[in-house]
FIVO-45847 format. One record per residue (C-alpha): residue in one letter; x negated, y negated, z. Coordinates in nm, 4 decimals. Layout:
N
<r residuo="a" c1="X" c2="Y" c3="Z"/>
...
//
This chain:
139
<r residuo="x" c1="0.0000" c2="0.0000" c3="0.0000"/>
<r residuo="x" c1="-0.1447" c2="-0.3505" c3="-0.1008"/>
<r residuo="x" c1="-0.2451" c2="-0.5721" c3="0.1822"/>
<r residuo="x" c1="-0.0135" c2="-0.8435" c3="0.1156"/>
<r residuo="x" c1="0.2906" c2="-0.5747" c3="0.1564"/>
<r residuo="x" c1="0.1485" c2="-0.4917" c3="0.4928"/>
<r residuo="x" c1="0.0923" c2="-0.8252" c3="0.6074"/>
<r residuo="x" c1="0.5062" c2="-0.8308" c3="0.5229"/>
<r residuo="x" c1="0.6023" c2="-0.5447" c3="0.7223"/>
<r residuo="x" c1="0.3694" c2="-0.6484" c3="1.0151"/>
<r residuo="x" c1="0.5747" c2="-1.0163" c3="0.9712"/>
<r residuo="x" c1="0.8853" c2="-0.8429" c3="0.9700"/>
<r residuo="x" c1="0.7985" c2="-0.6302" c3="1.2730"/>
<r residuo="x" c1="0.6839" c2="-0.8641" c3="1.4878"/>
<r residuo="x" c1="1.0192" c2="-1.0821" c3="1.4000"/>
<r residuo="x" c1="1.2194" c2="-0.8033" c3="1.5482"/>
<r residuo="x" c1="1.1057" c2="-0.8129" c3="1.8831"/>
<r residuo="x" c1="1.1385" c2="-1.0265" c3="2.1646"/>
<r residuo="x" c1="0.8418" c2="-1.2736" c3="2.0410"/>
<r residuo="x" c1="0.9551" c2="-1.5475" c3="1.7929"/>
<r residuo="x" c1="0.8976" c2="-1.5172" c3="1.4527"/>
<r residuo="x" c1="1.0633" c2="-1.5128" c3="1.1316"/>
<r residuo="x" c1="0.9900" c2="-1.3056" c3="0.8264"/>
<r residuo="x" c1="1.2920" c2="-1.4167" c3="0.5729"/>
<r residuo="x" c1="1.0046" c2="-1.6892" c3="0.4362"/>
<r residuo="x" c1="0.7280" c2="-1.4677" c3="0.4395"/>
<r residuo="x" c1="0.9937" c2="-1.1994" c3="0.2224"/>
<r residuo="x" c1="1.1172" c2="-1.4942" c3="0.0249"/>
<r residuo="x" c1="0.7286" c2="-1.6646" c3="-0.0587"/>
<r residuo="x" c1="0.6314" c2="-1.2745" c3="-0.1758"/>
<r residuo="x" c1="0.9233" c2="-1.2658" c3="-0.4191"/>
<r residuo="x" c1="0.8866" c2="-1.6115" c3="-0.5277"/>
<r residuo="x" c1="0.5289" c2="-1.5317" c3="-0.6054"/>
<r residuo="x" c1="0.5881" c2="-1.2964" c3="-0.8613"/>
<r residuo="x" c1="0.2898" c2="-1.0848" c3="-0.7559"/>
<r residuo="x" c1="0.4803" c2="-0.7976" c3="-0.5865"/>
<r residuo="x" c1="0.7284" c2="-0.5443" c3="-0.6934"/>
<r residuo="x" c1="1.0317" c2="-0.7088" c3="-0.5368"/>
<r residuo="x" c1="1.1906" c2="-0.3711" c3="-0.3937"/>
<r residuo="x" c1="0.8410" c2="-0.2512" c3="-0.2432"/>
<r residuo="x" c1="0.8896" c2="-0.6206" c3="-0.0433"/>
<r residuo="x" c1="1.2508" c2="-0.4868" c3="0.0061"/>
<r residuo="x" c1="1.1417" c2="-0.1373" c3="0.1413"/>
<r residuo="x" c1="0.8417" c2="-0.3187" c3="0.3756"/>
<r residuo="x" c1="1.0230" c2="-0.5731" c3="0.5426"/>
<r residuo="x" c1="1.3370" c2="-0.3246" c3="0.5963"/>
<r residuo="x" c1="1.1186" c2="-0.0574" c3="0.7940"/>
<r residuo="x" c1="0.9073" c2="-0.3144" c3="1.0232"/>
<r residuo="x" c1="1.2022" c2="-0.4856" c3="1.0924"/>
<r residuo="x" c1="1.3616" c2="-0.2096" c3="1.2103"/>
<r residuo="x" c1="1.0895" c2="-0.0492" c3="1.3880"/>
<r residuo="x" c1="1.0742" c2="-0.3923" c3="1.5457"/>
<r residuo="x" c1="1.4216" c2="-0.3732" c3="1.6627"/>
<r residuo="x" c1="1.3731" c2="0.0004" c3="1.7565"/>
<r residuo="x" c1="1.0646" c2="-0.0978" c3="2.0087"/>
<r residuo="x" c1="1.2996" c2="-0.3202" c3="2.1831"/>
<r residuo="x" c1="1.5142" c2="-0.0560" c3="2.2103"/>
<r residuo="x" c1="1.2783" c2="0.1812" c3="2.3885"/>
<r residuo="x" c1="1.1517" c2="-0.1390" c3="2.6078"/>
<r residuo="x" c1="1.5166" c2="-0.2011" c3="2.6982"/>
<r residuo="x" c1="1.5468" c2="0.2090" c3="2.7614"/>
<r residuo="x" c1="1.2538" c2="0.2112" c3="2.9418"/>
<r residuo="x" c1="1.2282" c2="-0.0629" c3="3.1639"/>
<r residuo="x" c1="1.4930" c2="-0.0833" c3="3.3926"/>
<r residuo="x" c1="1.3069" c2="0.1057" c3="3.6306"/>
<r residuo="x" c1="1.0768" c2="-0.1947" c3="3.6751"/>
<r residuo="x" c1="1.4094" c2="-0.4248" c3="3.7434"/>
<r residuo="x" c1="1.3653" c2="-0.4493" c3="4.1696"/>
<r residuo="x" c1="1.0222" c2="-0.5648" c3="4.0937"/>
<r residuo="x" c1="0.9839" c2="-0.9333" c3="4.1397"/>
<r residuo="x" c1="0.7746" c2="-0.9745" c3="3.8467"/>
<r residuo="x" c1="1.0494" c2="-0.8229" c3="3.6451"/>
<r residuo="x" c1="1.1571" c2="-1.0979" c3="3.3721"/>
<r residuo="x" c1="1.5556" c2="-1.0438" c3="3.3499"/>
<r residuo="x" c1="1.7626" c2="-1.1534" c3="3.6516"/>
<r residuo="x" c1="2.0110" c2="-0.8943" c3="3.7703"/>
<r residuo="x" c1="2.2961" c2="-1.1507" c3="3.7464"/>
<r residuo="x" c1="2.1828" c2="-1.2419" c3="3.3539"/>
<r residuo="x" c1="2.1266" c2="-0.8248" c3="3.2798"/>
<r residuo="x" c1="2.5204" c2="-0.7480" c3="3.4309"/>
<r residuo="x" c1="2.6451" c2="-1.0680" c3="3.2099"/>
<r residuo="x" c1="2.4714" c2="-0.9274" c3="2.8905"/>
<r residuo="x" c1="2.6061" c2="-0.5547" c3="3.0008"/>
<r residuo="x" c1="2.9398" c2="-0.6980" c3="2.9991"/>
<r residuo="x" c1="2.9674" c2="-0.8687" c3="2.6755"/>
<r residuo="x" c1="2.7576" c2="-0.5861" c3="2.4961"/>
<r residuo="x" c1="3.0203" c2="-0.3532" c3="2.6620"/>
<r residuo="x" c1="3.3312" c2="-0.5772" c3="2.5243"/>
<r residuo="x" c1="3.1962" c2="-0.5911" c3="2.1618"/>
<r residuo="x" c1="3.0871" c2="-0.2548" c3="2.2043"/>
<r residuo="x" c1="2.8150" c2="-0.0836" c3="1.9599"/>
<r residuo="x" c1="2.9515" c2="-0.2037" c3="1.5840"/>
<r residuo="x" c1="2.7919" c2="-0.5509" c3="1.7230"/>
<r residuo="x" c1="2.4505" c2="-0.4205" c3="1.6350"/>
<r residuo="x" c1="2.5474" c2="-0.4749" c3="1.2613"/>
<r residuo="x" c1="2.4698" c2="-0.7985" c3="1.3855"/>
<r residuo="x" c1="2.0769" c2="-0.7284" c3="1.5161"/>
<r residuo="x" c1="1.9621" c2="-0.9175" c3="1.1988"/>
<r residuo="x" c1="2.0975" c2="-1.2713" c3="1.3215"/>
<r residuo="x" c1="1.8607" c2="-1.5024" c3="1.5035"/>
<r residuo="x" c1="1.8380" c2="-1.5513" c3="1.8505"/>
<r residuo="x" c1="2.1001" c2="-1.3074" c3="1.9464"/>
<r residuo="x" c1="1.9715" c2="-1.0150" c3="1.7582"/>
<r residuo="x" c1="1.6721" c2="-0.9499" c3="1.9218"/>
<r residuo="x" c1="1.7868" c2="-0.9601" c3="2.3050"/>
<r residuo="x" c1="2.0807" c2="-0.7383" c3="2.1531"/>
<r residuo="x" c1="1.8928" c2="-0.4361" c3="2.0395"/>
<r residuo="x" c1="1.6968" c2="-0.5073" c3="2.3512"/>
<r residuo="x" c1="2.0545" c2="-0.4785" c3="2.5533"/>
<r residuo="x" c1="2.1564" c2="-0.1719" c3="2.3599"/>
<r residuo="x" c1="1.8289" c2="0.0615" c3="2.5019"/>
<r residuo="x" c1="1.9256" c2="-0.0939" c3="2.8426"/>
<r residuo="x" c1="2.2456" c2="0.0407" c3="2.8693"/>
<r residuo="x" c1="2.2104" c2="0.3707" c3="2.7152"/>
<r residuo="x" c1="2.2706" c2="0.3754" c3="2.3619"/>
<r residuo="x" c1="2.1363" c2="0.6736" c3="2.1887"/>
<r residuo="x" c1="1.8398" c2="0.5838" c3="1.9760"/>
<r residuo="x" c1="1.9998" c2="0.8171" c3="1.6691"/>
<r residuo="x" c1="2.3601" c2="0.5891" c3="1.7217"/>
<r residuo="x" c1="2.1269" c2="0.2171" c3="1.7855"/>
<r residuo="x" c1="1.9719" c2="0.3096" c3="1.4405"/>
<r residuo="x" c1="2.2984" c2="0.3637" c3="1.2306"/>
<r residuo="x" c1="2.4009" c2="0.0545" c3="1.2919"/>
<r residuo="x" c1="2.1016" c2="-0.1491" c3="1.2932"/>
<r residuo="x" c1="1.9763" c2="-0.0551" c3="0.9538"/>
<r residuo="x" c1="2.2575" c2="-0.1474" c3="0.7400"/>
<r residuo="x" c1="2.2601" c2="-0.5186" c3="0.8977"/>
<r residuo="x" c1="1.8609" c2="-0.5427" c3="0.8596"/>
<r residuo="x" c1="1.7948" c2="-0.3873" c3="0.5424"/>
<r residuo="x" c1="2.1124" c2="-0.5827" c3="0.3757"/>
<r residuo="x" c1="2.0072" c2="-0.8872" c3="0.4537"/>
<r residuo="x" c1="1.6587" c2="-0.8457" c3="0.3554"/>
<r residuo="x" c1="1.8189" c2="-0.7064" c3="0.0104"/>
<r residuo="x" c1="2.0243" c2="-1.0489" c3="-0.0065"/>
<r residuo="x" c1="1.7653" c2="-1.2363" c3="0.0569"/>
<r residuo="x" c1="1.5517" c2="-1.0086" c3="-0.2498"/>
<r residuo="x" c1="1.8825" c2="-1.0228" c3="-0.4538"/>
<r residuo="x" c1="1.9589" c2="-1.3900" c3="-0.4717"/>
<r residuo="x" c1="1.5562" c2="-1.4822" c3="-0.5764"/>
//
């Protein structure tokens, strides 16, 4: 794989987790460019974004057991609020993973409470992938 389609699914990775970044202009700049095969882009910036979302997952899964610790970055009161409302729009929200600023600290909610990895993925691929293939479609 060519460098500059790694360098895209490391962008698109790192835009899935909790840190703040945004790989819709890297995707957009590699299209625009003409260099690159548009659905390699596509394919690249699909998987690290979901991977991306998928570590939060397994962060969220994992560390709750960490959550009496003072360090611990989540207050209980904030992690029962986000419970609740990821509980009322129950697991079709993660369709949704893809939008900013909510996305990320909902895939991150969704390993918290218990959603199984194989059910998390179903419905965060469609949302991720299709809007990276919008955003590969419309340039």
């Amino acid at each position: 794989m060519e460098s500059g389609v790694i360098s895209l699914f490391l962008a698109a990775l790192l835009a899935a987790t909790l840190l703040p970044f945004s790989s819709e202009a890297v995707l957009a700049a590699m299209v625009l460019s003409g260099r690159f095969d548009p659905w390699q882009l596509w394919w690249a910036a699909s998987l690290g974004n979901v991977l991306g979302a998928q570590i939060n997952w397994g962060v969220g899964r994992y560390c709750l057991r960490f959550q009496d610790r003072r360090w611990f970055p989540v207050a209980p009161e904030t992690l029962r609020k986000a419970g609740e409302r990821f509980r009322a729009q129950g697991e079709w929200s993660l369709l949704f993973a893809w939008l900013p600023v909510v996305g990320d600290p909902l895939t991150f909610v969704a390993g918290a409470f218990g959603v199984p990895f194989w059910r998390f993925s179903l419905w965060v691929v469609p949302g991720k992938a299709g809007r990276y293939l919008l955003i590969v479609g419309l340039l």
